[in-house]
N, C-alpha and C positions, 0 to 999 in steps of 0.2 A: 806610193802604195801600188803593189802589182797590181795583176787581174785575177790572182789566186785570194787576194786577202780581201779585193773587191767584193768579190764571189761567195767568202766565206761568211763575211759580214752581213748580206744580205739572205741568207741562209740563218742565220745567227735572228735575225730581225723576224724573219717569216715566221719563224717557230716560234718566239715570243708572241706576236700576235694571231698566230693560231693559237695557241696557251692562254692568251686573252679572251679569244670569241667562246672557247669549250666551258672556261669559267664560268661568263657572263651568261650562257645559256643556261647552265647547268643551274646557275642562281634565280635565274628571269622566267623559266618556264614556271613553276608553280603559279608565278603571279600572272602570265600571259594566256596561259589555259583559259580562265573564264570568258577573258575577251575574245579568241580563238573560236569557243562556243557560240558565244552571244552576235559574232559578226560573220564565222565565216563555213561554221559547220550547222547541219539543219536541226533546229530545237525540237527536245526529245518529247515525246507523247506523254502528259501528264501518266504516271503510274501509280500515283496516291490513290484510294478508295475514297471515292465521294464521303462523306462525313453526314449523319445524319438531319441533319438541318438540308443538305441540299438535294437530298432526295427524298425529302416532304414535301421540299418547293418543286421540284421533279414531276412525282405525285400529281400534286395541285396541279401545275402548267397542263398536265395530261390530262385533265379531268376537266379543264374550261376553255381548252384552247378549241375544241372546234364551236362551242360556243361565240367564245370571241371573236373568230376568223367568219364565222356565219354572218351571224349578228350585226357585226359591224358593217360587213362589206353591203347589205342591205342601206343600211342608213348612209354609207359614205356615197352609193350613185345614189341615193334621193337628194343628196348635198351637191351633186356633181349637177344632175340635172334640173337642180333649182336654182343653180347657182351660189349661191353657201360656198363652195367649194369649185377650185378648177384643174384644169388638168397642166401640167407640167410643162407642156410647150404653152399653154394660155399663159400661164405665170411668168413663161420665158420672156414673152411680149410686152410684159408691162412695167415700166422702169418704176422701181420703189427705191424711194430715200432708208436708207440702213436707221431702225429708231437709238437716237443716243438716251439711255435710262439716266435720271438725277443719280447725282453723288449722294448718299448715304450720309447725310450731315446734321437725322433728328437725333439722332443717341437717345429715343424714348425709353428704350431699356434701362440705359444708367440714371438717368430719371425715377424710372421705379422704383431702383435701387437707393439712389439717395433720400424718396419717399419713405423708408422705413423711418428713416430716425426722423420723420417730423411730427410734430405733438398731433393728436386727431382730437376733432372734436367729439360732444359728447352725444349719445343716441339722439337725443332730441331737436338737435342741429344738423345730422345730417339728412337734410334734406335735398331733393333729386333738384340738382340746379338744371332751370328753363331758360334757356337762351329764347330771349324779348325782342333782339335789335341785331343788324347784321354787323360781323366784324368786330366781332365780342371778345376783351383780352381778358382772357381765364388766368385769374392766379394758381402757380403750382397746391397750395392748398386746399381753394373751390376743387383744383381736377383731382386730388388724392384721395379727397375725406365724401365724393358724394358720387355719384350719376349723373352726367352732363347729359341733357336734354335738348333736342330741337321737336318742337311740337306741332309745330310749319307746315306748311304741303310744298315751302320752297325751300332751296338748297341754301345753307346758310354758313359764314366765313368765322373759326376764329384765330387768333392770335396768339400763340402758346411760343412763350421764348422767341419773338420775334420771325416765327415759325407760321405761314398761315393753312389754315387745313380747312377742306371743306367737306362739312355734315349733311349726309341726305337729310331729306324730309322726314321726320315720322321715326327719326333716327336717336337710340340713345348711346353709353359706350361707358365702360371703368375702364381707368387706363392703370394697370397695377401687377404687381406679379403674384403668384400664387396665397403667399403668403397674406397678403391684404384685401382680401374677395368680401371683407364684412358690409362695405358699402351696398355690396349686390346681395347680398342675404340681409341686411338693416331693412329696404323698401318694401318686403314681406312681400315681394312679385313673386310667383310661381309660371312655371312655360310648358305649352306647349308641345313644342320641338325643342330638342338640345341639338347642337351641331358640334362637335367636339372632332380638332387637328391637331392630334399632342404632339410635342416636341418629342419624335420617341428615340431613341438610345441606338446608338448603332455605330463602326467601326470608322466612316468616313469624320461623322462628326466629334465623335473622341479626337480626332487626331487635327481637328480642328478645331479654334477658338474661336472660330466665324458664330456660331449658333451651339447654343444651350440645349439642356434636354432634360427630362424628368426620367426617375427610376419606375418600375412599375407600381412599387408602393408609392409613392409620388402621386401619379397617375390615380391611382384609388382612392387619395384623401379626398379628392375634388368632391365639393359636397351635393352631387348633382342631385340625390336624394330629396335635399333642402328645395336646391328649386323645381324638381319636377313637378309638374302638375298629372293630377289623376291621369290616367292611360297617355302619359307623354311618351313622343316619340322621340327615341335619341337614337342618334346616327354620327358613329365614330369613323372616321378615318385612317387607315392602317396601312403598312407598308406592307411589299409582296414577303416577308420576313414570315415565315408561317409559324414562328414564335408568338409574335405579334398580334397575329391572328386568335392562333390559341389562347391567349391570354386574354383578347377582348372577352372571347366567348365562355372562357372555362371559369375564369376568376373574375375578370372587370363588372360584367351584366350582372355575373350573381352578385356581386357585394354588394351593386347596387338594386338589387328588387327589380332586375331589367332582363326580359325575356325575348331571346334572340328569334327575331319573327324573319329575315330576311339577309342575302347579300347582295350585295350590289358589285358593279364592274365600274370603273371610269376608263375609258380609251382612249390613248391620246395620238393623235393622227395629225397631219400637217397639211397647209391649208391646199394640198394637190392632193389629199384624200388618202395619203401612205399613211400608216405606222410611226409613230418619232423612231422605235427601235424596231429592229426586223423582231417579229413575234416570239422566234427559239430563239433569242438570245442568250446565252446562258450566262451572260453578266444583267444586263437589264432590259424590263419587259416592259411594253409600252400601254402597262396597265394598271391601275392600283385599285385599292376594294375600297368598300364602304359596309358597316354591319350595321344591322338596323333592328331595333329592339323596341318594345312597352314595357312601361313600367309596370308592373304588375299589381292589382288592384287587391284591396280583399275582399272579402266575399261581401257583407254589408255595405259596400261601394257600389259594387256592382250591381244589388238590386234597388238603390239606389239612385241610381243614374238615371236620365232622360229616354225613356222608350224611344223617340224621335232620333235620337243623336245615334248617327249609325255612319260606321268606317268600313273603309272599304278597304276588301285585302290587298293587304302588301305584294306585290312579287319578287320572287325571289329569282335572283341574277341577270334584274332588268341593267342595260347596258348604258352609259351616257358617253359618247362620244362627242367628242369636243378637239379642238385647236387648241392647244395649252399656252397660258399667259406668259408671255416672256419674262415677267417677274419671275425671280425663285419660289418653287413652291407654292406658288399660286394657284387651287383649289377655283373650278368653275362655281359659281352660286348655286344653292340647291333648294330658292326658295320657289321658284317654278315647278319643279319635275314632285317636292313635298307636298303641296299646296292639295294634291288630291288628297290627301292620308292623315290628315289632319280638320279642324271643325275649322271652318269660316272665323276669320278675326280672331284667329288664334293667334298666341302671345309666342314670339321667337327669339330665341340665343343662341349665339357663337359662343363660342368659347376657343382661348384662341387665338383668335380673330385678328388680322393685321388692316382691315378695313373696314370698311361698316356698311352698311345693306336698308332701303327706305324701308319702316315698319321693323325693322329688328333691332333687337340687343346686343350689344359687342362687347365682350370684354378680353383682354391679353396686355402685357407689359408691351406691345408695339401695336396695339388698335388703331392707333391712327397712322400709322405706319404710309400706307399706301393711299391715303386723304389728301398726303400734304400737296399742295398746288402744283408743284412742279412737274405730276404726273399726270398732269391734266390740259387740254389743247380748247381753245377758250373759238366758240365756234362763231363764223366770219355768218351776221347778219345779212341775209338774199337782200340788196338795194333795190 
C-alpha cells in the first residue's frame, strides 16, 4: 500500500469519526443541558411569584421578628452570664461524648393499632389501674381497656412486652390512638389545662411513612369539650404554617367553646446562645407558636363561681427560649411557665404526649414512648 492510499484512508477514518462526535452531540445535548446548569453555569433567580401561603408567613416573620430578635437576646446573656449557657470558644474547650439515642424497638403505635380488635371491657370494670409494687408487668389488656396509674411520690418501673418504662410520681397515661380515648372519658376526670401537639399534616411528612398525621377534621373530633373543666386552659401547639395557625384560631377554639386569649413564641437556640436557624431563613425559623385559649363559660357559671378564685392575665407573645431536646420533636414542658394561669392543684393533660410528666395526665398511641429505660442514665451514688 502506497503513501497516497495510506493518506486517503486516514482521511476516510477522520471524517467518519467527526460524523460520529456531530451525531452523538447532536443526540446527548438535550440530555446534558440540565447537568451543564446544575454543575457549571450559575443557578437562575427564582422567577416564580411567591404563592399565597408564603407571603402570610412573610407577613407574620415581619410582624414578630423584632420581637423575637429583642426578646430573646435579653434572656440568652442572662443564660450566658448565669451560666445556663456558654460561649462558643467555652464549648470549644470542653470534650463532650457525641449522645448515641436507643434504637426505636417499642412499636407502641402498632400496639395501638393491634388494640383495636381486642374485646374491652365493660363500663363497670374499667377501672383506673393503680400500680401498688415496683416493676409491675401490665398485660396488653389492663393497658388498653383502663388508665394506668402511679399514685407514688416515687418513680416506679413497669414491664410492657418485655419492655421496661419508667412512671413519674403522681403520674397517669392511656396509651391508645384516637379512635379509643373512651377509657379517658369512662373516669368522668374533667382538666384544668389541656396541652395539645397534633400530628399536623404537612408535605415532609406525606412523603414520609416515618410518622402519621391527622386531617383538620380529625383534629376537631378530639373531645376536648368532654374533658375540659370550667375556664380550662388549652394551649395547642402549631407549626409556623400560617394555615395552621388560622385554623386553630378561626375553626378549632370556636368548635370547641375555646376563646383565643393569648400567643405564645418557643425559641430554639443552642447551647452557645445562637439560633438553631439563622432568623430570615426562608426555609426554617428557629421558632414555633403556641395558642392559648379558655373555655368559655356561660353566664350562670360564671356568677356562680368562687369570688376568691382569681386568674391572672395571660400575656400575649411571652417568649420561652430553650435548648431543644435532641429527640425529634420534642416540645420543652410547659408545666412551670402554666402553673401561674391556672388554680393550685389543678388537674393536667397532654394530649399527644410521647412522655409523661409528675402530677399530669398523658395520653397518645406512643405515651410512653420516651419512658422506656434506655433513655435514661442511672446516676452514680457520691461514696
Amino acid at each position: 500500500m502506497n503513501f497516497t492510499s495510506i493518506m486517503s484512508l486516514v482521511v476516510v477514518k477522520a471524517g467518519l469519526l467527526l460524523f460520529t462526535l456531530i451525531l452523538f452531540t447532536w443526540i446527548l445535548c438535550p440530555l446534558l443541558e440540565p447537568l451543564l446548569h446544575l454543575f457549571l453555569l450559575p443557578k437562575r433567580k427564582r422567577c416564580v411569584a411567591f404563592n399565597q401561603g408564603e407571603l402570610d408567613a412573610m407577613e407574620y416573620h415581619r410582624k414578630i421578628r423584632g420581637l423575637i430578635l429583642d426578646g430573646s437576646s435579653q434572656l440568652i446573656q442572662e443564660g450566658l452570664t448565669s451560666g445556663f449557657l456558654h460561649s462558643c470558644s467555652e464549648k470549644l474547650n470542653k470534650c463532650s461524648e457525641p449522645i448515641t439515642l436507643p434504637l426505636d424497638t417499642c412499636n407502641l403505635s402498632e400496639l395501638c393499632e393491634m388494640a383495636k380488635h381486642l374485646p374491652f371491657l365493660n363500663e363497670t370494670e374499667l377501672q383506673t389501674l393503680q400500680l401498688m409494687e415496683d416493676d409491675t408487668s401490665v398485660t396488653e389488656q389492663d393497658l388498653f381497656s383502663r388508665i394506668v396509674e402511679n399514685t407514688s411520690s416515687f418513680t416506679k418501673i413497669i414491664t410492657l412486652m418485655g419492655q421496661k418504662y419508667l412512671l413519674p410520681p403522681k403520674s397517669s397515661f392511656l396509651l391508645s390512638d384516637i379512635s379509643c380515648m373512651h377509657p379517658l372519658l369512662n373516669c368522668k376526670k374533667t382538666y384544668d389545662v389541656i396541652v395539645i401537639d397534633p400530628p399536623w399534616q404537612n408535605k415532609s411528612v406525606k412523603r414520609s411513612n416515618r410518622y402519621s398525621y391527622l386531617s383538620p377534621l380529625q383534629i376537631k373530633q378530639i373531645p376536648v369539650p368532654k374533658l375540659a373543666a370550667p375556664s380550662c386552659l388549652v394551649v395547642t401547639w402549631v407549626t409556623n404554617r400560617q394555615k395552621h395557625l388560622r385554623f386553630v384560631k378561626e375553626e378549632l377554639y370556636p368548635s370547641w367553646s375555646v376563646e383565643v386569649v393569648a400567643e405564645w413564641h418557643w425559641v430554639k437556640i443552642t447551647s452557645s446562645g445562637e439560633f438553631v436557624f439563622p432568623l430570615d431563613s426562608p426555609h426554617k425559623k428557629p421558632y414555633e407558636g403556641l395558642i392559648l385559649g379558655r373555655v368559655r363559660e356561660k353566664a350562670a357559671l360564671l356568677l356562680s363561681r368562687n369570688a376568691d378564685v382569681k386568674e391572672l392575665p395571660i400575656p400575649d407573645h411571652k417568649l420561652i427560649v430553650s435548648v431543644p431536646c435532641t429527640l425529634h420533636s420534642h416540645k420543652p414542658p410547659l408545666a412551670e411557665v402554666l402553673k401561674d394561669y391556672i388554680k393550685p392543684e389543678g388537674e393536667c393533660l397532654e394530649l399527644f404526649a410521647r412522655n409523661l410528666q409528675p402530677g399530669w395526665t398523658s395520653w397518645g398511641n406512643e405515651v410512653l414512648k420516651f419512658q422506656h429505660m434506655d433513655y435514661f442514665v442511672a446516676l452514680k451514688s457520691k461514696s
